[in-house]
N, C-alpha and C positions, 0 to 999 in steps of 0.2 A: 484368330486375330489376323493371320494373314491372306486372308481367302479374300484371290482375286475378286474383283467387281464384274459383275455377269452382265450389266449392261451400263450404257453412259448413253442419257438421253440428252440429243442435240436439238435446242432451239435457234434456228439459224438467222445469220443478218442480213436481211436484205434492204434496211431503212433506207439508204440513201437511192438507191435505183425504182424504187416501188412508191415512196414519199416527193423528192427530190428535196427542194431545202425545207420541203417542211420538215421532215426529219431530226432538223436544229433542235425545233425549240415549239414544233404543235401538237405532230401527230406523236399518237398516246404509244406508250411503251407497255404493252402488257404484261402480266402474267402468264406464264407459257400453260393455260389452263389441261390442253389436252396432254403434256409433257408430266406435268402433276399428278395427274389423272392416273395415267400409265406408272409413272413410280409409283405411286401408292400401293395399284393396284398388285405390281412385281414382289413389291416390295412386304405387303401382305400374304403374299405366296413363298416367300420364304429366300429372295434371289434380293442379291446386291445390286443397290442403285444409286445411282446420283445423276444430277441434271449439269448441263451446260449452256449456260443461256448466253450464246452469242449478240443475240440482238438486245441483250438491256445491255454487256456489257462491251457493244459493239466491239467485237474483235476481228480481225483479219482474219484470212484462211492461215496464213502463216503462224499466229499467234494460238487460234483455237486448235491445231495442228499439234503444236508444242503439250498446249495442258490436256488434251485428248492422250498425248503419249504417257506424258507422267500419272494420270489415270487408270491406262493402260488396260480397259474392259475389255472381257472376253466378246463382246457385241458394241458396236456404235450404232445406237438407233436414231435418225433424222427424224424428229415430229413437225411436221412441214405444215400449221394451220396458219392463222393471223388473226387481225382483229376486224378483218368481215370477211364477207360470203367467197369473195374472189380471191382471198390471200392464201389458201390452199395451193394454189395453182403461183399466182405471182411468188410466193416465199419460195417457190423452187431455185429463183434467180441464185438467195446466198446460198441454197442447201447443195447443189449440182455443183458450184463452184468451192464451196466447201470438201464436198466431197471428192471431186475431183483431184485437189491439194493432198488430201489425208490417202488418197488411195496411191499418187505416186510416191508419195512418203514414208506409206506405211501398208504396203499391199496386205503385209497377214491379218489387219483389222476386217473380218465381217462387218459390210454395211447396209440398214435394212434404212428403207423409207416405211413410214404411213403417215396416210393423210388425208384429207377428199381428192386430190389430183391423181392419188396411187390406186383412189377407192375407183376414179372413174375412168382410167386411161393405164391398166396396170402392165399391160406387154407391152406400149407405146414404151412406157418408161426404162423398162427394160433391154426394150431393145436401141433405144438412142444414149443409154447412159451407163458405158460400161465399167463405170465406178460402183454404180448401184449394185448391190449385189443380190439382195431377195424386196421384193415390197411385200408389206401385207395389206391385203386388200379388207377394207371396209375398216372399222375400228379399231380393231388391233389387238382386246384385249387380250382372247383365249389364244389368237395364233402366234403374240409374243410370250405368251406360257410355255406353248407347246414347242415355241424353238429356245427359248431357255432350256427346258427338260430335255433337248437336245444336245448332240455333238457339231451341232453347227455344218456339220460335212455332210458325212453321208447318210444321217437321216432328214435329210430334203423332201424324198417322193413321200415321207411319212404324216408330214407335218400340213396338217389342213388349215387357209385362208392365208397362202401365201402363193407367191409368184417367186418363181427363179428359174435360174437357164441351166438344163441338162446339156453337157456338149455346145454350149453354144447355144440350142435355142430353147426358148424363151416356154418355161413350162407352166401352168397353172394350175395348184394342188383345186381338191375337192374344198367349197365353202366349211367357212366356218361360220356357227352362228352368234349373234350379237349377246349383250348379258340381255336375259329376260328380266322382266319387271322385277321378278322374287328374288334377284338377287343381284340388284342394282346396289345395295348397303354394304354387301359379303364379297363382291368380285371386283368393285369398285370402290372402295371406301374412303371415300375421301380424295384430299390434296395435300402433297407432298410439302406443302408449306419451308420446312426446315432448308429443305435442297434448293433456294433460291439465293444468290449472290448479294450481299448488300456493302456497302460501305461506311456507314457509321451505326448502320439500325436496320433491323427487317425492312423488307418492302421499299428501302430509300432509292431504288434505282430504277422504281417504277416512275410512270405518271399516265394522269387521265386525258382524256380531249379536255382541250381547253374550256368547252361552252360545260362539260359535264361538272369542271369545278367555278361553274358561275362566272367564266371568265376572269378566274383571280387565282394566282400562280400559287397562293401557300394553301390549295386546299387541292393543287393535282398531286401532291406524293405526299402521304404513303398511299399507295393504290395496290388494287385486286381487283382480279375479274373471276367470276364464278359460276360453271352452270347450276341450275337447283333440275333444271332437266336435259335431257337431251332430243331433238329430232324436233319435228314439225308435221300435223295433220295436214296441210295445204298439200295443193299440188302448182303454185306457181311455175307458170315457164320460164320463167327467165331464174330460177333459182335450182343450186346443185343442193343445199347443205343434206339434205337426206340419202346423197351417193354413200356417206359411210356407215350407213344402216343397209346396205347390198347384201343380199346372199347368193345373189343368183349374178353368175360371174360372166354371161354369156354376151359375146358383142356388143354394146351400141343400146347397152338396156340404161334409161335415164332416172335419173333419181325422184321421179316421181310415182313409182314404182316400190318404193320403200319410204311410204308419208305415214310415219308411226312415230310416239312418244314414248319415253320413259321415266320416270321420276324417282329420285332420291326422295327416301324418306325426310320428312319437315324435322325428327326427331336430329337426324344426321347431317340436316343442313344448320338446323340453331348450333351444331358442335365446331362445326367450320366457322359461323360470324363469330363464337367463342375466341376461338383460337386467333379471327382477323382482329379480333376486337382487344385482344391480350397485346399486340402490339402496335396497339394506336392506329389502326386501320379503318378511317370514316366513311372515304373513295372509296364506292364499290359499284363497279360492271355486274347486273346480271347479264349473261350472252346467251341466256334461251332465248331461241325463236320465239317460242310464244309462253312469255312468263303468266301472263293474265291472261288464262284460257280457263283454266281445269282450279274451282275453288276450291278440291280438295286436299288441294295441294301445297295451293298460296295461302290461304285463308290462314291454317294452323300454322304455317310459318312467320306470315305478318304480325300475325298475333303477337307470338313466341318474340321474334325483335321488339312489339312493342311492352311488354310484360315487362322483359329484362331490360329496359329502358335505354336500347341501344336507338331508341326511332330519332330522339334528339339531335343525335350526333352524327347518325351515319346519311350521306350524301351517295345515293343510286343513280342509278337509272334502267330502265328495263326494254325492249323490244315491245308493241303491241301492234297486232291490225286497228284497224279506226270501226271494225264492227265485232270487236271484240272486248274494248274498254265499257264496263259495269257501273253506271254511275252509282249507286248503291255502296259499294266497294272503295271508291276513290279516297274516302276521307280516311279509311284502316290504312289503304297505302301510302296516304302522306304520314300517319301517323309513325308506321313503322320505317319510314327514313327512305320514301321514295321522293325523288324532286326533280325526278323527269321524266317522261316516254318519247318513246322516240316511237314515232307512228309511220307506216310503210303508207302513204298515200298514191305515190307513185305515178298517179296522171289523172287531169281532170276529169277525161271524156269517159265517163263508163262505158262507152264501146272500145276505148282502146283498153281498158281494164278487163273485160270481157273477153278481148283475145288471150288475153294470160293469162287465162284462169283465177287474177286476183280475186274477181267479186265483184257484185253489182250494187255496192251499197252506194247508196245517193250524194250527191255533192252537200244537202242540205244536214245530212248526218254526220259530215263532216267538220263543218262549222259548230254544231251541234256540239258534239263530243268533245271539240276544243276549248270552246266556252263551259263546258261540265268540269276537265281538267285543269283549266287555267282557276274556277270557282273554288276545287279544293287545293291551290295553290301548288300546282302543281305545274311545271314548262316542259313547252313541248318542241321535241327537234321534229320536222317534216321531212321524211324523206320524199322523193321524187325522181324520175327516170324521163331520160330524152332518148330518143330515137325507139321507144317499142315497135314492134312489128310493123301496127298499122300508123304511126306518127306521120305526120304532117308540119311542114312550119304553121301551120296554124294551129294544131293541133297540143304542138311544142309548146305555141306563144299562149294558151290558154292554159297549159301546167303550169309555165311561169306568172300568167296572170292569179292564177289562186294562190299561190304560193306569194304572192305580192299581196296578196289582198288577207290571206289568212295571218300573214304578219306575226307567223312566232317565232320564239326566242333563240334559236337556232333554224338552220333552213341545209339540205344535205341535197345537192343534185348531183346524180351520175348518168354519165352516158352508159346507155344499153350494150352488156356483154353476151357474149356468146359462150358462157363458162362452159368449161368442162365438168359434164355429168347431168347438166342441164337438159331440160326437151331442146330449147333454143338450139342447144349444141348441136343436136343429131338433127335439128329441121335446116341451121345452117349447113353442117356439111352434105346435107342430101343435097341442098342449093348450088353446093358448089360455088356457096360466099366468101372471100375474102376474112381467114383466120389471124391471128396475130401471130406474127414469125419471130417470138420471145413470149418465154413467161411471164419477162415485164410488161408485155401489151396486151395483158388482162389486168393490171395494175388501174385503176379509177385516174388515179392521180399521177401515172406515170408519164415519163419522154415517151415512150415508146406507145402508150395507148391506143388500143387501135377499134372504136366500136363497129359494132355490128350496122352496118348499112341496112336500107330497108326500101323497098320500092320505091318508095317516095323520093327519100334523102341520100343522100353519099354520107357515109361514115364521117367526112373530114367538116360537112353541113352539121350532122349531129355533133360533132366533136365544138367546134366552135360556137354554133348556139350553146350550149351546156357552160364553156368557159367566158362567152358574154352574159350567161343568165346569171350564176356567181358574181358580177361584178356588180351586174343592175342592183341583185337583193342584198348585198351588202354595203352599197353604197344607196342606197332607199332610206329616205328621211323618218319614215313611219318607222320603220326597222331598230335607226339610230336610237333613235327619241324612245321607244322604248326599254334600247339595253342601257340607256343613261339611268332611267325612270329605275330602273328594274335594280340594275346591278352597281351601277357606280362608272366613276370617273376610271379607275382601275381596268375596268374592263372596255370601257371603250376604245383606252390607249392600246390594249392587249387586241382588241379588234382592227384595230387603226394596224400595228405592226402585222399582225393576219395577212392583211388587204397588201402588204409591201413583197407577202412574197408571191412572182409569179412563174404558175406554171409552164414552162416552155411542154410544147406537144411537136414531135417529128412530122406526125400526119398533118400540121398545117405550114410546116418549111421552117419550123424555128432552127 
């Protein structure tokens, strides 16, 4: 009954530096998915866990300092992801300053990161942050078993898929490998659900993006986010998320090099909407990459939601390619309580798509596909990127024109980063381009934002077109008139306040 706690997982706060005021009252507060994940997983192996979610319960370094101590685990583990590709990397802003606090406070605390920024930059971190005291590189799971089963000291050089510093420098054990397909159920099982903080009820300290709950404020909490897989077949350039599926530890290797999936049993995932569904959980994130890819997967699961007749109630959304949505399929997905995709479009020109290995499907397929999705009532967020490689202001103003003319319901532009783990990454630093000099400025939405420049443009070119194309397509009459059409007076207002707040950016002198 009185057996220490063998690790305290830290979900860190970085909202207001990574958000700025959207922070208040827009951007979504998630579920620390990978934090769950890892308890479970510990936690199924037989070792004490609990979670500490800084960022839903916005706390100070000072504050999470204090409940860290009365805690008082044999391990503090930082799980450093976010709610996209680049918040691996930006979330280090509250986790390093976090860490920071708790290491002069409390040096005898072991502190590990993992994360995609530790999967893809793991002596960098080490050697700049000597609060950090081991990373595990790639996912995490087997190599925080094996330093569980440890003494934390001096079985260091024993412990494989981690980084730490003998004497000072910066060592890197032999890889560990990821869970294999066959025992994705047994090594991962699930989400720690119980070890999330609330205040009057489960889940109340979450919320969704606002466009995910239709633009209306009583359907963003209670929320959850959940993968049903992990990883991505693609090999996009401009994306990291497959750095923590790495085995091979060796310099400057990009995550496109480890484009492989995994999947949770459909049996194991209906156990989880169980559980979401036990405390009134409708808001639901899938955050796979590519949820609508592989029918063997979703099929029996959409099923399964729709059987047990959660498809009515629960409000998704999922990630697709635009040549990956099955029109066949669309109508099980709205059945089972999908009502939205969010589609990676990314740029009109399929020769700027072509450079980044997106894919060369057709512009006509695109329209296509939206009209199939909008048919089975279903809305679609557009995402899209400024400044790719080969970008042009003309090139810009024709993403912004589809993006204006395809007119849905949500509309998502970022400027082009250079993340860490990325191809981009290692093809900018061979360039010798202009990196962002903070974890915040890989941040989308940050002060500090700093995109990736490109022959053509200046970084501070792309950064401005991106923050006037936001203003065009939300203040676009066709736009308006359809989320009145669509959703109501409710959400327009909630649009309207959106539109009030603005971002300040460094790189254009604010």
């Amino acid at each position: 009954m009185n057996r220490r706690l063998d690790v305290l997982f830290i979900n860190p706060n970085s909202a207001k530096r990574v958000y700025q005021d959207l922070s208040k009252d827009y951007s979504a507060i998630e579920t620390p998915t990978w934090s769950l994940l890892l308890a479970q997983s510990c936690r199924a192996a037989g070792y004490g866990v609990a979670i500490l979610d800084a960022d839903a319960e916005r706390l100070t370094p000072e504050d999470a300092t204090k409940r860290i101590a009365e805690l008082n685990p044999r391990l503090v583990c930082f799980v450093v992801y976010g709610q996209n590709p680049s918040s691996g990397t930006t979330n280090m802003t509250g986790a390093v300053e976090l860490a920071d606090y708790l290491k002069a406070a409390h040096p005898e605390y072991p502190i590990a990161f993992v994360g995609s920024h530790m999967s893809a930059l793991p002596k960098e971190v080490l050697q700049s942050h000597p609060s950090i005291d081991i990373v595990l590189i790639g996912e995490g799971v087997y190599a925080l078993r094996n330093l569980l089963a440890s003494n934390l000291n001096g079985d260091m050089p024993k412990i494989a898929g981690i980084g730490w510093r003998n004497n000072g420098q910066v060592v890197l054990n032999a890889p560990e490998k990821v869970v294999p397909q066959e025992r994705m159920d047994i090594d991962m099982p699930g989400y720690a659900w119980d070890l999330l903080p609330y205040k009057n009820k489960p889940f109340d300290m979450y919320r969704a993006h606002l466009w995910h709950a239709d633009f209306q404020d009583q359907y963003k909490t209670p929320f959850a986010a959940l993968y049903t897989s992990l990883g991505c077949r693609f090999k996009c350039d401009f994306c990291m998320i497959n750095i923590v599926n790495r085995t091979d530890y060796s310099d400057d290797v990009p995550s496109n090099k480890s484009n492989f999936m995994r999947y949770w049993s459909p049996e194991l995932m209906l156990k989880e909407f169980d559980k979401l569904q036990e405390h009134g959980v409708n808001t639901v994130r899938l955050v796979d990459e590519m949820f609508f890819l592989d029918k063997r997967y979703y099929e029996p699961l959409l099923k399964g939601l729709y059987e047990r007749g959660y498809g009515e109630k629960l409000r998704m959304w999922s990630y697709s390619r635009v040549d990956t949505l099955r029109k066949e399929y669309l109508e099980l997905f709205r059945k089972a309580g999908m009502r939205w995709f969010c589609l990676g479009i990314e740029a009109a020109s399929q020769n700027i798509r072509r450079e980044v290995t997106k894919g060369t499907f057709q512009e006509v397929n695109i329209r296509k596909v939206i009209q199939e999705a909008r048919d089975a009532d279903i809305n679609i967020i557009s995402n899209f990127m400024f400044g790719l490689p080969e970008d042009t202001l003309e090139t810009m103003q024709q993403t912004l024109d589809l993006g204006l003319e395809l007119c849905t319901e949500m509309w998502n532009g970022y400027a082009c980063m250079a993340l860490p783990g990325s191809p981009l990454y290692y093809e900018a630093k061979k360039l010798n381009m202009k990196m962002p000099e903070s974890y915040a400025g890989y941040g989308f939405l940050s002060y500090d934002c700093q995109p990736m420049a490109t022959k053509y443009l200046t970084a501070a070119e792309i950064m401005q077109f991106r923050d006037n194309a936001f203003e065009k397509y939300f203040n676009y009459q066709p736009y308006l008139d359809l989320v009145q059409k669509k959703f109501g007076q409710n959400a327009m207002d909630n649009i309207n306040g959106l539109k009030k707040v603005k971002l300040k950016r460094k790189i254009l002198g604010d």
